[in-house]
C-alpha positions in Angstrom: -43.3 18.5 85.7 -40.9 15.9 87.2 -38.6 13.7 85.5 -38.7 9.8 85.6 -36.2 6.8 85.7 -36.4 4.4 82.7 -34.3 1.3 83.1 -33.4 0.3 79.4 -31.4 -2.5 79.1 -28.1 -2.1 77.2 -26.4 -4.6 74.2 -24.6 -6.7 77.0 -28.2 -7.5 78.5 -27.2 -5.8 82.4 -30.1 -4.3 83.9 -28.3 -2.4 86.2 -28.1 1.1 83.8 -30.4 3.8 83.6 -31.0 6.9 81.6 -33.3 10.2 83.2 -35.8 11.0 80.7 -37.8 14.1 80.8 -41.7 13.2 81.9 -42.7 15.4 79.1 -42.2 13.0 76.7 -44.4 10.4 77.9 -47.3 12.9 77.6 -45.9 14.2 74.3 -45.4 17.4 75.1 -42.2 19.8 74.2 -39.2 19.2 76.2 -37.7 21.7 78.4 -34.1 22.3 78.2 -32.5 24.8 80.8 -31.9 28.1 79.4 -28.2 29.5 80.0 -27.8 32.9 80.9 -25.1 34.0 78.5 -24.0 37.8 77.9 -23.0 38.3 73.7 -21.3 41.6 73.8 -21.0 42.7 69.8 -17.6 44.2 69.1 -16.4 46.8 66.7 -14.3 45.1 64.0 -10.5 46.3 64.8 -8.9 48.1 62.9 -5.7 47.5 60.5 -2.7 49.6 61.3 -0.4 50.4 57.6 2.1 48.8 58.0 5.5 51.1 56.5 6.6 50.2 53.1 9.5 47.7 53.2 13.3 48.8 53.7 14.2 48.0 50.0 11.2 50.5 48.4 12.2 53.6 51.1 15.7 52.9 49.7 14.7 53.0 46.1 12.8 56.4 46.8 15.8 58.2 48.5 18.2 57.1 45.6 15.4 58.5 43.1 15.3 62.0 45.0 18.8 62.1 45.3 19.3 61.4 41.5 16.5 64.1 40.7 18.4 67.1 43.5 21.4 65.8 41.9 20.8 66.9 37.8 18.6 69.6 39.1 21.7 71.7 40.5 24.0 70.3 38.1 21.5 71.8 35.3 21.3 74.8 37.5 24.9 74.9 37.7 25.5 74.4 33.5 22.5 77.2 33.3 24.7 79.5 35.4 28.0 78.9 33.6 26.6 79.6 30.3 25.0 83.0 31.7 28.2 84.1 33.1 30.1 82.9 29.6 27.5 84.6 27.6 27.7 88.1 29.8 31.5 87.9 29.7 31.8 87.2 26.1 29.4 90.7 25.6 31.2 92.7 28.0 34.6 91.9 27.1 34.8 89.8 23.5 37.6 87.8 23.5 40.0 87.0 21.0 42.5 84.4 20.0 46.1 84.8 20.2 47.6 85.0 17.1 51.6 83.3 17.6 53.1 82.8 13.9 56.7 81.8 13.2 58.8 85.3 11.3 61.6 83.4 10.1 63.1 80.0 10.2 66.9 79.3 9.0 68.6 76.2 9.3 72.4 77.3 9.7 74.0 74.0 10.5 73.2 70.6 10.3 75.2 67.1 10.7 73.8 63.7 11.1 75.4 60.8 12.6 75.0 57.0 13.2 75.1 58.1 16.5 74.7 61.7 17.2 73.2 65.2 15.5 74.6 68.5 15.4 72.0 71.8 14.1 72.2 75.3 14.4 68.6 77.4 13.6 67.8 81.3 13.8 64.6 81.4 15.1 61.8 84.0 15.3 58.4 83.8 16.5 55.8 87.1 17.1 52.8 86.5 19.6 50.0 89.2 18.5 47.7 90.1 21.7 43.7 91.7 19.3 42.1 91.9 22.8 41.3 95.9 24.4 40.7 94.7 28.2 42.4 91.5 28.4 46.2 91.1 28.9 48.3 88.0 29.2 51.2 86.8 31.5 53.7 84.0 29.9 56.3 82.2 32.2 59.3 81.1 30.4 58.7 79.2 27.2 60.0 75.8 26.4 61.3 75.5 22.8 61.3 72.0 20.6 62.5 71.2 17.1 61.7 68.0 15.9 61.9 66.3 12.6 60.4 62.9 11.8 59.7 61.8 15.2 63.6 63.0 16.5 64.6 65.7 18.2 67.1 68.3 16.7 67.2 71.4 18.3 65.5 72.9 21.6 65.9 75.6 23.0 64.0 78.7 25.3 62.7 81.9 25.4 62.2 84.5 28.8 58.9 85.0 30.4 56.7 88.2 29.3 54.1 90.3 29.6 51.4 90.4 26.3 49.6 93.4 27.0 46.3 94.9 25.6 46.9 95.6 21.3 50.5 94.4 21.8 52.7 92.7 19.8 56.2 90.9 20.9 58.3 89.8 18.8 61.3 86.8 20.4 64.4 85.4 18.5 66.6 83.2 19.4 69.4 80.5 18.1 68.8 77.0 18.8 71.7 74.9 18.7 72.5 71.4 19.5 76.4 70.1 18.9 77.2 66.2 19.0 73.9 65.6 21.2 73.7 61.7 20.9 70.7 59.6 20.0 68.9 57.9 22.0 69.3 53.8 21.2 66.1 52.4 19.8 65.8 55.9 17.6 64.3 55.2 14.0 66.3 57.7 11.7 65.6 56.5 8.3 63.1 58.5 7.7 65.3 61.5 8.8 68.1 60.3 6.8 65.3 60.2 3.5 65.2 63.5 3.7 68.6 64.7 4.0 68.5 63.2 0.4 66.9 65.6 -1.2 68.0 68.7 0.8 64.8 69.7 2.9 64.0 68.9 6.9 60.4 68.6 7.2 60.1 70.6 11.0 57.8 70.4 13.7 58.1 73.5 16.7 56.7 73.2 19.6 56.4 75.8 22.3 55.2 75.1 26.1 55.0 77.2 28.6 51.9 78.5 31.7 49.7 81.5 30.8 47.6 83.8 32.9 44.6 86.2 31.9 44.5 89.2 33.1 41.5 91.5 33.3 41.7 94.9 35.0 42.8 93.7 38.9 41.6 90.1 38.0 43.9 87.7 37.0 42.9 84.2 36.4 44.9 80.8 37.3 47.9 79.6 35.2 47.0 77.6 32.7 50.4 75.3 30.6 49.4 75.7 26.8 51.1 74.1 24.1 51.6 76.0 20.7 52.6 73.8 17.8 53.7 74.9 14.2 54.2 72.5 11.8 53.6 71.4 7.9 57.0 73.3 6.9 59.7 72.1 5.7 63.4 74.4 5.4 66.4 73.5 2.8 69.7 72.3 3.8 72.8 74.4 4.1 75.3 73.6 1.0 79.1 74.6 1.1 79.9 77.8 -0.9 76.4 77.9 -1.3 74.0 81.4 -0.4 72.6 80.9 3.3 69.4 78.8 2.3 65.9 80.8 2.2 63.7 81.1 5.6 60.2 80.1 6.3 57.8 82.4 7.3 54.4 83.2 8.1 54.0 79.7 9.9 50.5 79.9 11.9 51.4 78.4 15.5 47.9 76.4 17.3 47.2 76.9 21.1 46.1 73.7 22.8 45.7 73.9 26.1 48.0 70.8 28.2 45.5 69.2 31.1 47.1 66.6 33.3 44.7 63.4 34.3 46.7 61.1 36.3 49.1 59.6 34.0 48.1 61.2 31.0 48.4 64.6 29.7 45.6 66.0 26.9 
């Protein structure tokens, strides 16, 4: 089967332009077109590697593991405490002190524009109810104060409270011509010297250790205060006024955050 020329002339009416036609389709047979040898190689689809989860969500988890380590040890930890408390309190049973003012006598008192004079006998008893557990006192501080001044202070040595003991401390708090600090409110204290009684507030500071056997825990500063009494006036070629007594003392631990003291 050959191929012949066909001269067609084109829309611009040259002559000189020809196109090859297969012969086939003058006899009206099917054409032949020329087969190309072409390879088609069928590949695998490729697979999709996972990508890691973004920075922000690995971040996220590790705070959220953190969090969870975190209150599982500190619950581990409050677990623990409340064992040891709870063996401790079985083994050894604990007991307040008991510190209650004896007796309370004002001997002396004088009140000026501008300064204040006071004599008191003071005597306080500290009561130890605890078989195994003894207690260590440094030196006490001693305050007297009545509405919101102070009028006497004082101090009393260190000791030791031991197991079922009982000490007993007296002492004479005295303060002569101690002036008063400007800015001082007095008229409340003043009120009262009308009608012959000092309301009184003591309070006692000092640092306190626990002792148990050969263990001795660390010092702790405690604050004692005794308050809600009030003690009469000395008159001239009077009878020395009556005491107070029996005055219940509460133990507050003193803790120290920066600035401010609990």
């Amino acid at each position: 089967m050959t191929a012949q020329t066909v001269t067609k002339p084109t829309g611009g009416g040259a002559a000189g332009e020809s196109t090859a036609v297969p012969a086939a389709t003058k006899t009206g047979l099917n054409p032949v077109f020329p087969v190309n040898n072409q390879n088609y190689i069928t590949q695998r689809p490729a697979y999709l590697r996972l990508q890691p989860p973004p920075m922000k969500i690995r971040r996220r988890r590790c705070c959220c593991r953190c969090c969870l380590w975190t209150a599982i040890v500190i619950s581990f930890l409050i677990l623990l405490a409340a064992f040891a408390g709870a063996v401790f309190y079985v083994l050894y049973r604990p007991e307040r002190l008991n510190v209650t003012v004896n007796s309370l006598r004002l001997a002396d008192f004088n009140l000026t524009e501008t300064s204040i004079t006071a004599a008191f006998n003071f005597s306080v008893t500290a009561r130890n109810p605890n078989n195994r557990i003894a207690f260590n006192f440094d030196g006490i501080s001693l305050y007297l104060r009545s509405a919101d001044v102070d009028v006497g202070d004082g101090s009393f040595p260190g000791f030791i409270l031991g197991e079922n003991n009982v000490t007993t401390m007296r002492s004479v708090i005295s303060r002569s011509n101690s002036p008063i600090p400007e800015g001082t409110d007095v008229s409340a204290l003043k009120s009262s010297l009308k009608i012959k009684q000092l309301p009184l507030k003591i309070v006692m500071e000092t640092k306190m250790q626990a002792q148990i056997g050969k263990l001795a825990t660390k010092k702790l500063k405690i604050r004692f205060t005794c308050d809600g009494r009030s003690v009469p006036l000395p008159v001239a070629k009077a009878p020395p006024p009556s005491t107070v007594s029996g005055v219940r003392c509460k133990a507050k631990p003193i803790i120290n955050i920066l600035d401010w003291t609990l």
